[in-house]
N, CA and C of each residue as an Amber inpcrd file, in Angstrom:
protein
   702
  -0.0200000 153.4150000  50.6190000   0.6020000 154.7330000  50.4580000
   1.0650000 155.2860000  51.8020000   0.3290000 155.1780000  52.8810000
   0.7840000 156.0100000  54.0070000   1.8910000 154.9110000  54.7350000
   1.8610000 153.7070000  54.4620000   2.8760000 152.7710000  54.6770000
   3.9030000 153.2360000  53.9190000   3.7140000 153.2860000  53.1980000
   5.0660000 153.6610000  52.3710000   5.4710000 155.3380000  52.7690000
   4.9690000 155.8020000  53.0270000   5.4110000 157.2760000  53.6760000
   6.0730000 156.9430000  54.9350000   5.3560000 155.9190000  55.6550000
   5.7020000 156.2630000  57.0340000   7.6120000 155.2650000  56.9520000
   7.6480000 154.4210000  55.8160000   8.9480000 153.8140000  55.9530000
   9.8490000 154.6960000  55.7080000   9.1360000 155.6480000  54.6780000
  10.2410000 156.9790000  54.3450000  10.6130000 157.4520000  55.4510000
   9.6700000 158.1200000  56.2460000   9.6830000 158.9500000  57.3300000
  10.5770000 158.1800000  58.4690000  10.8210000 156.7420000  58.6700000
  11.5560000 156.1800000  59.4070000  12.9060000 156.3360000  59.2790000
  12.9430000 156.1590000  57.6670000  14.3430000 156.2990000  57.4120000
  14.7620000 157.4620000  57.0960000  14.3730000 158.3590000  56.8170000
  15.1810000 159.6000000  56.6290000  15.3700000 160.0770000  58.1010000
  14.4390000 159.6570000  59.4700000  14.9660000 160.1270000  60.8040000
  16.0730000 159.5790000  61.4730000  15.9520000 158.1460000  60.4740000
  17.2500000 157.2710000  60.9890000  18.6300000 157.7370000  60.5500000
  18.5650000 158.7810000  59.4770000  19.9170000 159.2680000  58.7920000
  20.3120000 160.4030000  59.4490000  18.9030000 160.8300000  59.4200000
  19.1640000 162.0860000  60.2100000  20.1200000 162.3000000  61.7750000
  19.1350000 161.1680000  62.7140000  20.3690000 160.5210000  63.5240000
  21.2690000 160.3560000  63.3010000  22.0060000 160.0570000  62.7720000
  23.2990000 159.6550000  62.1840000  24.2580000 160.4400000  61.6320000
  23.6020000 161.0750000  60.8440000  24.3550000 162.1520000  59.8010000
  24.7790000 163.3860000  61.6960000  23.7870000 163.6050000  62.1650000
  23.7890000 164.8440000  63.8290000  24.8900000 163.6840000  64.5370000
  24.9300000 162.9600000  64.7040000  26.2930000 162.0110000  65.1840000
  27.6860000 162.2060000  64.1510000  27.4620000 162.1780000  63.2270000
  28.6110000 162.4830000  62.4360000  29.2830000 164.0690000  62.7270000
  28.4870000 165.4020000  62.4930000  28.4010000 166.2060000  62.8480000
  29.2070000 166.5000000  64.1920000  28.2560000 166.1090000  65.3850000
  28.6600000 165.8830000  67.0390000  29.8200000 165.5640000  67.3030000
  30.3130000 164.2020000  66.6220000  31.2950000 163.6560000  66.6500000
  32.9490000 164.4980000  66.1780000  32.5050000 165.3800000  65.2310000
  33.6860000 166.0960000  64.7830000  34.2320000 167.3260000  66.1910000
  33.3310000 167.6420000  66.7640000  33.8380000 168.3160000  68.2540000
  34.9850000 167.2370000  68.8400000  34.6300000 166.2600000  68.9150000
  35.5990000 165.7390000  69.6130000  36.6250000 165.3380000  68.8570000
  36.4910000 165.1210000  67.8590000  37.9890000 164.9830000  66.9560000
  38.7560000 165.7880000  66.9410000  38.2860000 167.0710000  66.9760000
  38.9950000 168.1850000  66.6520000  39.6790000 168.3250000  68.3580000
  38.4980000 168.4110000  69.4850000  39.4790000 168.4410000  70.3100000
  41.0590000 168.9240000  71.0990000  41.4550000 167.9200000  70.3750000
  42.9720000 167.3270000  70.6840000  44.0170000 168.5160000  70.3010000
  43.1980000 169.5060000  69.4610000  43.9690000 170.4090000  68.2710000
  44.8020000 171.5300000  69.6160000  44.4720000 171.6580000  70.2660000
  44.9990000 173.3190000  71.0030000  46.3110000 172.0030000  71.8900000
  46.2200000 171.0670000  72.2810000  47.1490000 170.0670000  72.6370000
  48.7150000 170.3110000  71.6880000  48.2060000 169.9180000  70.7390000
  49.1790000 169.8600000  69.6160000  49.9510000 170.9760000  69.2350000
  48.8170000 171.7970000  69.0360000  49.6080000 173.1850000  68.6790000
  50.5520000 173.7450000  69.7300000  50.7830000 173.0520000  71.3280000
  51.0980000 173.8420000  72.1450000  52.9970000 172.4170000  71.9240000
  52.4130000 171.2800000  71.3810000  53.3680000 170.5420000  71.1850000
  54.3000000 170.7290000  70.0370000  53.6730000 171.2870000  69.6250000
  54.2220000 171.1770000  67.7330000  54.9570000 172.9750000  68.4630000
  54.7450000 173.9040000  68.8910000  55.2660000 174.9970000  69.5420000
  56.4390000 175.1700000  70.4700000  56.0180000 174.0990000  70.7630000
  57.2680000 173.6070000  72.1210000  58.9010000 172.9990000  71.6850000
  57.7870000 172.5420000  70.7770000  59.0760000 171.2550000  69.2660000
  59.0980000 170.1300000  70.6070000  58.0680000 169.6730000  71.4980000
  58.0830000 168.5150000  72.5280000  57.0680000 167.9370000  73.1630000
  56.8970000 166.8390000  73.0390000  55.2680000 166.4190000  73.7900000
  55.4060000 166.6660000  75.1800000  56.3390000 166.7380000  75.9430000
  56.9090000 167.6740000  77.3140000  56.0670000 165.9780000  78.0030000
  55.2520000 166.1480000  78.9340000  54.8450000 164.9400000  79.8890000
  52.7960000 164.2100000  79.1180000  52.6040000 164.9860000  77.9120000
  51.5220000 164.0110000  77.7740000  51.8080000 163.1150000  77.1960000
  50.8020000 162.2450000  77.4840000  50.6600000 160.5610000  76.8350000
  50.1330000 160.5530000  75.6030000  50.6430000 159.4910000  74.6420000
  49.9230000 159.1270000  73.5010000  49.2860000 158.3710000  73.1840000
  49.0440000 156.9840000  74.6330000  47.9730000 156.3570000  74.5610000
  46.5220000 156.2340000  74.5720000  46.4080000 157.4890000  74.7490000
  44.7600000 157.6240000  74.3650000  44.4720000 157.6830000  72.9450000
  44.9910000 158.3110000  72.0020000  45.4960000 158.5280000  70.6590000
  45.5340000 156.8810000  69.7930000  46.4580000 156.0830000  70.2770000
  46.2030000 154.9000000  70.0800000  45.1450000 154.1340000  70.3920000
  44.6240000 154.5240000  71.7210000  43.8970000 153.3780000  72.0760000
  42.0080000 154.4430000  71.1950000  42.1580000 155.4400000  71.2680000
  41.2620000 155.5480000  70.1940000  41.0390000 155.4520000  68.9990000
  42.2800000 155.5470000  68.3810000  42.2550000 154.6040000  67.0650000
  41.9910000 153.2100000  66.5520000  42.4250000 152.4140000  67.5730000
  41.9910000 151.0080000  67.7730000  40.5910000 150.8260000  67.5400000
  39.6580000 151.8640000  68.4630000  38.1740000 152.1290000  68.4490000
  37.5010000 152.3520000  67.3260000  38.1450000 153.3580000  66.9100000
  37.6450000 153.6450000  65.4310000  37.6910000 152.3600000  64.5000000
  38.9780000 151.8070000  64.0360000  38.9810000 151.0820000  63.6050000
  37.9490000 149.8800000  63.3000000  38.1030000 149.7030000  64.8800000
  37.1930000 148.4280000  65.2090000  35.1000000 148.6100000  64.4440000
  34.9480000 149.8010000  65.2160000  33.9370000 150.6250000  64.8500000
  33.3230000 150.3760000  63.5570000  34.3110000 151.4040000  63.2890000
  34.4710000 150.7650000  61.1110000  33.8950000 150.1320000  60.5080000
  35.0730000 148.6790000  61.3100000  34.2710000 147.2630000  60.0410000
  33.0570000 147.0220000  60.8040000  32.8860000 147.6180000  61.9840000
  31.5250000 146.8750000  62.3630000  30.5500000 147.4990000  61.7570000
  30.4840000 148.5840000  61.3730000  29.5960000 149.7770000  60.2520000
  29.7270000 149.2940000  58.8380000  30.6490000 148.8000000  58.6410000
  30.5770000 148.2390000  56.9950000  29.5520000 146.9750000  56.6930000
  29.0890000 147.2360000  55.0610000  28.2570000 145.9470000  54.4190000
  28.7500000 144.7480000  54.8090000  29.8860000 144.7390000  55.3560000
  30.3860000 143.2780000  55.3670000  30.5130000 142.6890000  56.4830000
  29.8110000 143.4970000  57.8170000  29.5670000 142.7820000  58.9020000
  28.2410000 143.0890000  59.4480000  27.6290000 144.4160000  58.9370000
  25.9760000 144.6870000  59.5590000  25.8130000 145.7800000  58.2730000
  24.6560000 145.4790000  58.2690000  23.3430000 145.8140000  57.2390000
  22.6000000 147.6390000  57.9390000  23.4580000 148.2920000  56.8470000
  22.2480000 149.7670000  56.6940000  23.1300000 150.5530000  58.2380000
  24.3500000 150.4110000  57.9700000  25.0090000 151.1430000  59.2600000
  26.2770000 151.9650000  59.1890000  26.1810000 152.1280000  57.5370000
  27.4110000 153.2110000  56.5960000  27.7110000 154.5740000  57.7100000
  26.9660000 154.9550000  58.1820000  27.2710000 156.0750000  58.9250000
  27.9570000 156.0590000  59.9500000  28.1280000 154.8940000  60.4620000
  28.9450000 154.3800000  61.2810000  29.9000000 154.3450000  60.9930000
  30.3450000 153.4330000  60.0530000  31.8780000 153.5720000  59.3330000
  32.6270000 154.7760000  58.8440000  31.6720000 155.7490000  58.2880000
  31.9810000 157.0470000  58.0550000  32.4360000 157.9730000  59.3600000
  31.7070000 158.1230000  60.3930000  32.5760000 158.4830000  61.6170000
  33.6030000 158.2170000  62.2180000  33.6190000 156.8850000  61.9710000
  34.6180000 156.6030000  62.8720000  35.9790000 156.3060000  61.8080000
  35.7900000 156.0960000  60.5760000  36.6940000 156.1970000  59.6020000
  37.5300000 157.8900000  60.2220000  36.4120000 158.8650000  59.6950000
  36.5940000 160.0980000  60.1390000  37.5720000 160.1350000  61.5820000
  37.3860000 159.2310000  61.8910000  37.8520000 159.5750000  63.8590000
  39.3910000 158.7850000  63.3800000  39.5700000 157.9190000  62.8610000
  40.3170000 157.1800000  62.7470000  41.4990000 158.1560000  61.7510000
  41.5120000 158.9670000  61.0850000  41.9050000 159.7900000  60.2540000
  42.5810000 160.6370000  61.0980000  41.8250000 161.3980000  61.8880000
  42.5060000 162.1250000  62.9160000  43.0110000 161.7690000  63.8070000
  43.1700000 160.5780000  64.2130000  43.6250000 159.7100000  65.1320000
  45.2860000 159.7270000  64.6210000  45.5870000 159.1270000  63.4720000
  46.5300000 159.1120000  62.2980000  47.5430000 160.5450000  62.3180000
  46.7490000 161.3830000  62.2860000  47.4700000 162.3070000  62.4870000
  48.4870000 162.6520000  63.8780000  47.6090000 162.6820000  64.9630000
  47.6060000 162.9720000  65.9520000  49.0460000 161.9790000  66.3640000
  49.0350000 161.2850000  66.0160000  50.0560000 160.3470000  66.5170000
  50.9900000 160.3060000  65.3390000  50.9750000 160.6510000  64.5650000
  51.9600000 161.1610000  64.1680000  52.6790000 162.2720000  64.2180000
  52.0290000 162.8640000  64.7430000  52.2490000 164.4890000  65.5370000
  53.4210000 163.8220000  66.4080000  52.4190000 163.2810000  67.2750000
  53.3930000 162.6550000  68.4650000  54.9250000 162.1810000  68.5110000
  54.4630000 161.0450000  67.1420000  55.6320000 160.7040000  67.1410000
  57.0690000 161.6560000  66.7320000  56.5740000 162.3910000  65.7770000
  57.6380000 163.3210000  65.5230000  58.3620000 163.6780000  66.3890000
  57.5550000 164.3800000  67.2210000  58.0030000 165.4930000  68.3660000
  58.3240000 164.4230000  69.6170000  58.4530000 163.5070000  69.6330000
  58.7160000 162.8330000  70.9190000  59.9960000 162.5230000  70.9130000
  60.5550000 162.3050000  72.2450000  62.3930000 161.2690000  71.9010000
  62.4330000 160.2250000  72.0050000  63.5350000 159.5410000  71.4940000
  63.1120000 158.8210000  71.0740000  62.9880000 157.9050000  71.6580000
  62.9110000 157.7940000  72.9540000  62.3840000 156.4920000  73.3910000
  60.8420000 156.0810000  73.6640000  60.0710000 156.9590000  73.5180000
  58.8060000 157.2330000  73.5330000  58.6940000 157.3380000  71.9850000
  59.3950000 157.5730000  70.8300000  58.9410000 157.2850000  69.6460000
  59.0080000 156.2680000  69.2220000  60.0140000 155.1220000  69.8470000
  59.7360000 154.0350000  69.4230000  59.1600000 152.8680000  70.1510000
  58.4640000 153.5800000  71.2710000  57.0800000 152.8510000  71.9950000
  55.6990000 153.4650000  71.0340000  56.0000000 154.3970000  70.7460000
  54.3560000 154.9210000  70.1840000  54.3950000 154.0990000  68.5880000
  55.7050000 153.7410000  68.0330000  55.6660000 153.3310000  66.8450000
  55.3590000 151.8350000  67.1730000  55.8440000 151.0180000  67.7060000
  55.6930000 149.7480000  68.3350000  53.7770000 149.6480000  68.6270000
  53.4450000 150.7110000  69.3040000  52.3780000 150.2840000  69.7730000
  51.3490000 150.5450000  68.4630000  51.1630000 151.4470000  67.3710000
  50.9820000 151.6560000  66.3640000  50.8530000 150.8870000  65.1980000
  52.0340000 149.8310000  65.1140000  52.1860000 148.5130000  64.7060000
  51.4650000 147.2770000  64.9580000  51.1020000 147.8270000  66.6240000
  50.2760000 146.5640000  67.1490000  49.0170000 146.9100000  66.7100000
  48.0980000 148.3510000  66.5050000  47.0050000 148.2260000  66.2080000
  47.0680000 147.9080000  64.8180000  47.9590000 148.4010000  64.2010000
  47.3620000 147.8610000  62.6870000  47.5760000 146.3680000  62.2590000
  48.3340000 145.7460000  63.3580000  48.7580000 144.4290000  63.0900000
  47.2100000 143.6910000  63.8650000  46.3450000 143.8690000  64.5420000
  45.7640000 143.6470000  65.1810000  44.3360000 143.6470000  64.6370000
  44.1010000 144.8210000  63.8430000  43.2420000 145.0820000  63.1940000
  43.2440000 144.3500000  62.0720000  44.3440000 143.9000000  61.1800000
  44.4320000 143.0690000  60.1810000  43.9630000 141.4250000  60.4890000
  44.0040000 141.2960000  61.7120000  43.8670000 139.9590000  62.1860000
  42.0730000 139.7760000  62.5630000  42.1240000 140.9660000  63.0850000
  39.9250000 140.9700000  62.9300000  39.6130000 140.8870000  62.2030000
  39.7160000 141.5860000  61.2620000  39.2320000 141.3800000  59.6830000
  39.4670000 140.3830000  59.1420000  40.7620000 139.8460000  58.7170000
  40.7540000 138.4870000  57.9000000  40.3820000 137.3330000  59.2240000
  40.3180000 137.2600000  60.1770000  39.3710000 136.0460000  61.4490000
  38.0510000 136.1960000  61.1140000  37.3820000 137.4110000  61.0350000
  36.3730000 137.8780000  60.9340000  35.3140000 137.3920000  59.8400000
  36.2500000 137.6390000  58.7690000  35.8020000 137.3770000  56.9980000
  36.0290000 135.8620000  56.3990000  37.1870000 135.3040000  57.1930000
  37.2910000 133.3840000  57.1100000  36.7280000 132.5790000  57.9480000
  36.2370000 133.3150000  58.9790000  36.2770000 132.1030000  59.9000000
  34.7310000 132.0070000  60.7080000  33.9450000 133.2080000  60.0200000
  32.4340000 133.5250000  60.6410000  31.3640000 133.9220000  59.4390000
  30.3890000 133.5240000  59.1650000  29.6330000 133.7230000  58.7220000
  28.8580000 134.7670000  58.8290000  27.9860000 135.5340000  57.7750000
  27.6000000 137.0640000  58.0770000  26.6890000 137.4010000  59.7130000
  26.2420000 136.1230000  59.8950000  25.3840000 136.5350000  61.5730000
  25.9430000 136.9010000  62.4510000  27.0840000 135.6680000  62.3690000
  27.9150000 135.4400000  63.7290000  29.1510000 136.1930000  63.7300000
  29.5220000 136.7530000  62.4110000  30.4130000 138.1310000  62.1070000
  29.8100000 139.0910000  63.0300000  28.3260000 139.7340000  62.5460000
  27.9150000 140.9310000  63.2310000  28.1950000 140.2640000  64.6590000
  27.9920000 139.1420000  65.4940000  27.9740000 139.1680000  66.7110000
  29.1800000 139.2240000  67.2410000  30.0040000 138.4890000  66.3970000
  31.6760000 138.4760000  66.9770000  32.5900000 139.9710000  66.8310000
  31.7450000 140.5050000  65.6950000  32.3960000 142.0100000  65.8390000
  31.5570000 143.6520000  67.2960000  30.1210000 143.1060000  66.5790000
  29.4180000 143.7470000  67.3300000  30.0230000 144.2540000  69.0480000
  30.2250000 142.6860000  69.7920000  30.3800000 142.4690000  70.8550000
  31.6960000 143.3940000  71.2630000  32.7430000 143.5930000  69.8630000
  33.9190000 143.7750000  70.3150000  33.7040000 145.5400000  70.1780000
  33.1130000 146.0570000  69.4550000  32.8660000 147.2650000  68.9830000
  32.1570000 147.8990000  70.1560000  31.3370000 147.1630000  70.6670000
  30.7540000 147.2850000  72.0090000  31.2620000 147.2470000  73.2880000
  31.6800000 146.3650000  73.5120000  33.1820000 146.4690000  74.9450000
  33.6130000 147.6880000  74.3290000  34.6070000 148.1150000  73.4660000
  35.2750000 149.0570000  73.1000000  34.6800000 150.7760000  73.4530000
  33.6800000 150.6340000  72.9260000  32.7090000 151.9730000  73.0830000
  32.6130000 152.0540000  74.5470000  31.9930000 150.9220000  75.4500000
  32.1150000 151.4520000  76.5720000  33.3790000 151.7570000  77.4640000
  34.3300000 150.7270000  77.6160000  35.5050000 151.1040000  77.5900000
  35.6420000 152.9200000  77.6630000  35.5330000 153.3940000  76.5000000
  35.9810000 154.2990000  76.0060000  35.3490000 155.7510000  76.9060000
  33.8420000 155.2160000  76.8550000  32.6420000 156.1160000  77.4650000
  33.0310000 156.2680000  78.8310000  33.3330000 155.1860000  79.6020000
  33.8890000 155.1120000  81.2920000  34.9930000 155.7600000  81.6520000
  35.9000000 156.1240000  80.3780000  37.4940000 156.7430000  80.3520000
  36.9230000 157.9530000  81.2000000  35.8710000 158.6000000  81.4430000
  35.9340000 160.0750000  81.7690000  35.3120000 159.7720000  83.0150000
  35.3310000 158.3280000  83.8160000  35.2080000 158.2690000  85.3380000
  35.6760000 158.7160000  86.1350000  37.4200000 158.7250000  85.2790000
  38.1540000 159.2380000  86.4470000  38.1980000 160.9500000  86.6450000
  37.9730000 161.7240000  85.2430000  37.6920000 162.8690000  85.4750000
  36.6270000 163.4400000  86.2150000  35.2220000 162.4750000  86.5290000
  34.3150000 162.8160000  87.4930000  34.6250000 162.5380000  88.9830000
  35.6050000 161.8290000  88.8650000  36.1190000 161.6790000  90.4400000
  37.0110000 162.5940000  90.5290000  37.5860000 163.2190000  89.8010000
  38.6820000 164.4850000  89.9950000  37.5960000 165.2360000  90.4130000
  36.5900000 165.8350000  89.5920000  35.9850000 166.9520000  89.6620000
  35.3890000 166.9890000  91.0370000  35.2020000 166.3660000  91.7110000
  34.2460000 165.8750000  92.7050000  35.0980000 165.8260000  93.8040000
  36.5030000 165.1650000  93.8900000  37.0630000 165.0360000  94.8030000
  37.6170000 167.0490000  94.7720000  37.5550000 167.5620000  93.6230000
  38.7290000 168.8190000  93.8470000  37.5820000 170.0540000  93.9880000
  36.0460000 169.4370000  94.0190000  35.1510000 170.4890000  93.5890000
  35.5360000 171.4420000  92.7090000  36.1480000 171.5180000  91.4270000
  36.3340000 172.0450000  90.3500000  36.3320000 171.6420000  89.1660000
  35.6250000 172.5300000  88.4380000  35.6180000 171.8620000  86.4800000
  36.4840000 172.2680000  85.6360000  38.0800000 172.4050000  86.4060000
  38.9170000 173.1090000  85.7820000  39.1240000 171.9300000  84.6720000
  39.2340000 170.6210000  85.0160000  39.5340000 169.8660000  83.9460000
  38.6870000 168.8460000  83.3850000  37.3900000 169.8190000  83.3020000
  36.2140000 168.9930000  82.3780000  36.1190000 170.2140000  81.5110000
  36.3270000 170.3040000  80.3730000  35.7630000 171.2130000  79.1720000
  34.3640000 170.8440000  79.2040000  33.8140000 172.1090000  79.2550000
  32.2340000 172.2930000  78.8480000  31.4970000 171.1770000  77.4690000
  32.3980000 172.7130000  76.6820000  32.1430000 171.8200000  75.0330000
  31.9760000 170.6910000  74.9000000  33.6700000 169.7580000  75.3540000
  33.9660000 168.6290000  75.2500000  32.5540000 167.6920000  75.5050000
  32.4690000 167.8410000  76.9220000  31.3160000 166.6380000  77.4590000
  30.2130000 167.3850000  77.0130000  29.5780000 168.6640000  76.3420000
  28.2130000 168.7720000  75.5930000  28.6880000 167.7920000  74.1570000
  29.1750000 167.9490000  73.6320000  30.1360000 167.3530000  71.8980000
  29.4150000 166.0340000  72.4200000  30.1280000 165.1370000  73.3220000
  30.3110000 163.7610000  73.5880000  28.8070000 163.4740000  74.1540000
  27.8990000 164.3200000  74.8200000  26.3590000 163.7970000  74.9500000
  25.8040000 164.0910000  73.6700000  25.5830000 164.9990000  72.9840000
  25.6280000 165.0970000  71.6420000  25.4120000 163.8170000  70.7290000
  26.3340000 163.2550000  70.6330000  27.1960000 162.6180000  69.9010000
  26.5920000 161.3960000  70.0630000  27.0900000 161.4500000  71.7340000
  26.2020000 159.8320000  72.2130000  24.4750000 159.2730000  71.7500000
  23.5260000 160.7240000  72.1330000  22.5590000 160.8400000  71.7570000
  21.8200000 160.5700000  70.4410000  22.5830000 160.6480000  69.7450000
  22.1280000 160.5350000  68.1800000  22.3950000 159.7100000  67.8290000
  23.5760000 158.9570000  68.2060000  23.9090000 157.8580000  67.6740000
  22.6790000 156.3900000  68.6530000  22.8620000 156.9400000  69.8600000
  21.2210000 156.0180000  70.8240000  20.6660000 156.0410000  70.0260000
  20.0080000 157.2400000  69.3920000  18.7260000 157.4250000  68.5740000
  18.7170000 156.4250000  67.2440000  19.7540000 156.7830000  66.7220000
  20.2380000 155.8480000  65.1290000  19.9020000 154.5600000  65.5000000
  21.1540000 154.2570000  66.7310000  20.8790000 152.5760000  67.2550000
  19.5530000 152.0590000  67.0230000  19.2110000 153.0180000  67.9880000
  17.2780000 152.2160000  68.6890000  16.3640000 151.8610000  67.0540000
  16.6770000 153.6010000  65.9300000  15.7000000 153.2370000  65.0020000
  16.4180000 151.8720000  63.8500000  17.5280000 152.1450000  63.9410000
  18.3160000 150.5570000  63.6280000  17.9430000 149.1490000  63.8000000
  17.3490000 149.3600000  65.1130000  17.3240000 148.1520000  65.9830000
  18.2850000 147.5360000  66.2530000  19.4970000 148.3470000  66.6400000
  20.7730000 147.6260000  66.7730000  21.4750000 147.9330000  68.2220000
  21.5780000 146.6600000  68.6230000  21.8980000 146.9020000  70.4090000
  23.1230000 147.0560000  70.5190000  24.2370000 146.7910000  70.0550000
  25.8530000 147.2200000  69.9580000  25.8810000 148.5990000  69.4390000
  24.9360000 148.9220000  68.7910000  25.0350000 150.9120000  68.9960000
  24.2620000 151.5800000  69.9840000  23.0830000 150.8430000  70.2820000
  22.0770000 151.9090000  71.5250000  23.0680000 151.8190000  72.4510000
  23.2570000 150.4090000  73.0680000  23.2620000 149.9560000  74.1080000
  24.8120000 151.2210000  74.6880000  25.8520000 151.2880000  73.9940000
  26.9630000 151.8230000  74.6870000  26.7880000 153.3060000  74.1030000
  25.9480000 153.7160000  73.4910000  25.8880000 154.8460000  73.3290000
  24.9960000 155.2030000  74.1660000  24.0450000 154.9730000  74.9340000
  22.9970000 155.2370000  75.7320000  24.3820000 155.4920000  77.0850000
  24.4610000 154.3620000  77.2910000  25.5760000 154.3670000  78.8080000
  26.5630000 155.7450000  78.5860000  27.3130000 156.4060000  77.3730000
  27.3890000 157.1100000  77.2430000  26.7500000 158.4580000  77.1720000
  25.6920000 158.6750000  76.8320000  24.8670000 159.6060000  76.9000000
  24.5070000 160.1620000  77.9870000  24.4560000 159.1360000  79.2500000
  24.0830000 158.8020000  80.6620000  25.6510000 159.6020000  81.3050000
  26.8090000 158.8930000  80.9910000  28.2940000 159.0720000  81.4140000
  28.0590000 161.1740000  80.9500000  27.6610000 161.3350000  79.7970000
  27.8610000 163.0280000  79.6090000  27.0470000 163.8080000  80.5590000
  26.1560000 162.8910000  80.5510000  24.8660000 163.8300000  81.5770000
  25.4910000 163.9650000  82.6650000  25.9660000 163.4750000  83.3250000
  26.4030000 163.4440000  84.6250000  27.7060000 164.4320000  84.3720000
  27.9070000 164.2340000  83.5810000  29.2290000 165.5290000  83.9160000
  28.3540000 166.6740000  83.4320000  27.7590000 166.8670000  82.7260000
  27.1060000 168.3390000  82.2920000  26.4610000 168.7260000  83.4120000
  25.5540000 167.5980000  84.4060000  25.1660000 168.4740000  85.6500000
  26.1060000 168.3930000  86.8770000  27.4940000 168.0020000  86.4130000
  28.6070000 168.2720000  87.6790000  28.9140000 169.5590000  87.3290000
  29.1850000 169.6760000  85.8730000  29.7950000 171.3660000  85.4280000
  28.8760000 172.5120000  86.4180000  26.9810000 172.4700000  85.7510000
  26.6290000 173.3950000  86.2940000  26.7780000 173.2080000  87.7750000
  26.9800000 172.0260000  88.7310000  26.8360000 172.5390000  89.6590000
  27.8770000 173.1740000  90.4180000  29.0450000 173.0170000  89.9610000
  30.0110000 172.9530000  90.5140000  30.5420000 174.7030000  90.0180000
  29.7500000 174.9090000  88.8400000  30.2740000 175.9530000  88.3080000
  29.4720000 177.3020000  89.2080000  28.3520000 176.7670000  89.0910000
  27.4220000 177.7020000  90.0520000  28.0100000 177.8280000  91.6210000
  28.0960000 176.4690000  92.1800000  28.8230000 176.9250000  93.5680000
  30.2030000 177.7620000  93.5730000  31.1090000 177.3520000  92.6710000
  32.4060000 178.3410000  92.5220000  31.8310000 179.8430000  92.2580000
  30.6460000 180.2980000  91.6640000  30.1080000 181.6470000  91.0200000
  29.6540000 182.1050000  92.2730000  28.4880000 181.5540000  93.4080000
  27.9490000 181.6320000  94.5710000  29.7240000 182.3950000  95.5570000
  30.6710000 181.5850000  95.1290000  31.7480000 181.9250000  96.6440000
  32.2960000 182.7540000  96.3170000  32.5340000 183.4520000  94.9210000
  33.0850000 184.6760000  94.3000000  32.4610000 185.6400000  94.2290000
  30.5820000 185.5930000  94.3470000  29.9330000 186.6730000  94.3550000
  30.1480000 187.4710000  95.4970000  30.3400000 188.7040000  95.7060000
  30.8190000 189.7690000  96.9610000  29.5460000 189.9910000  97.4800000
  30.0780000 190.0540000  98.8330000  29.2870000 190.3500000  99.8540000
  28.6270000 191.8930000  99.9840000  27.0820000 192.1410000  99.5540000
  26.5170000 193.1440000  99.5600000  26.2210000 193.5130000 101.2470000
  26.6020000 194.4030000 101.6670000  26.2370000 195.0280000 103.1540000
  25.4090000 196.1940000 102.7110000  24.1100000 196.1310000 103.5020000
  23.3470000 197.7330000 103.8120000  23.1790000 197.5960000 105.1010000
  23.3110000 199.5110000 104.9550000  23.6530000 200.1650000 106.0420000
  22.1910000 200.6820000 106.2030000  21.2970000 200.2940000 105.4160000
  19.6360000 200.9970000 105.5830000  19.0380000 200.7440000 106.8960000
């Protein structure tokens, strides 16, 4: 009996993880939204890029099948996020494409083509040509490069911040959302026992921390050089 409680108790913390990653995760989807609206306003993507857009969709994607029954066991929540991420991803670039000219619409459509042409080719390689072990490992691995990949993208914003001593272009939210996010999903991993989710979600978790204590510090020293100089005359 208390065996059997305590498997309950494993697994409902393991969802729980998961389900607070699902949650977490929607901060950053949403994101992108005050971007758009200033594009979709403009009627022009003016000088941003849409390769992040792509190249996070790719992620999702990838993500996905690695969360589905058909490459790892008891990891639906996975697929559900990043399905989720992948949705808004969809949009977003189609945003793009609209509003772009067209020579940049028919690079973002080209490149768009390549993920879904690309993604079709994991899956059916994936499902003919590997067996369910060596599936999870051949996908795992790739789902994993990918995540970190993805997690390191905000290196270069810690070297901005650092080189400009300012957090003008680290959103607070953003990098709390993304430790968040990272965190729960570590947590899911670990009670999983699955090292293609701890492992790059941990390095991530690690990647947020470090910007959450660049924010305060950086935010506090900018607060310190603006506070006015009290003189007494006592």
């Amino acid at each position: 009996m208390v065996t059997s409680l305590s498997v309950v108790a494993y697994s409902v913390l393991k969802d729980a993880a998961g389900v607070a990653g699902n949650i977490f995760a929607f901060g950053l989807f949403v994101s992108p939204i005050p971007t758009f609206r200033r594009i979709i306003r403009n009627g022009s993507t003016e000088e941003f890029s849409g390769l992040p857009y792509i190249y996070t969709l790719l992620n999702c994607m990838i993500c996905a099948w690695y969360g589905s029954p058909f490459v790892s066991i008891d990891n639906i929540l996975i697929t559900t996020v990043n399905s989720t991420g992948a949705i808004f991803q969809l949009v977003y670039i189609s945003l793009f494409i609209a509003y772009a000219e067209r020579v940049r619409k028919m690079k973002m459509l080209g490149l768009l083509s390549a993920v879904v042409v690309s993604y079709a080719i994991l899956v059916t390689l994936s499902l003919r040509v590997f067996d369910f072990n060596s599936r999870q490992i051949f996908v795992g691995f790739l789902s994993c490069a990918s995540l970190i990949s993805m997690f390191a993208s905000p290196l270069f914003i810690i070297r901005l911040v650092i080189r400009t001593k300012s957090v003008e272009y680290m959103p607070f939210y953003l990098s709390l959302s993304s430790f968040l996010m990272s965190m729960s999903f570590f947590t899911y991993g670990m009670l999983n026992w699955d090292a293609f989710i701890y492992v790059p979600n941990g390095i991530g978790a690690l990647l947020a921390i470090i910007q959450l204590g660049l924010y305060a510090y950086y935010s506090n020293k900018a607060n310190e050089e603006h506070e006015p100089l009290i003189v007494s005359y006592s």
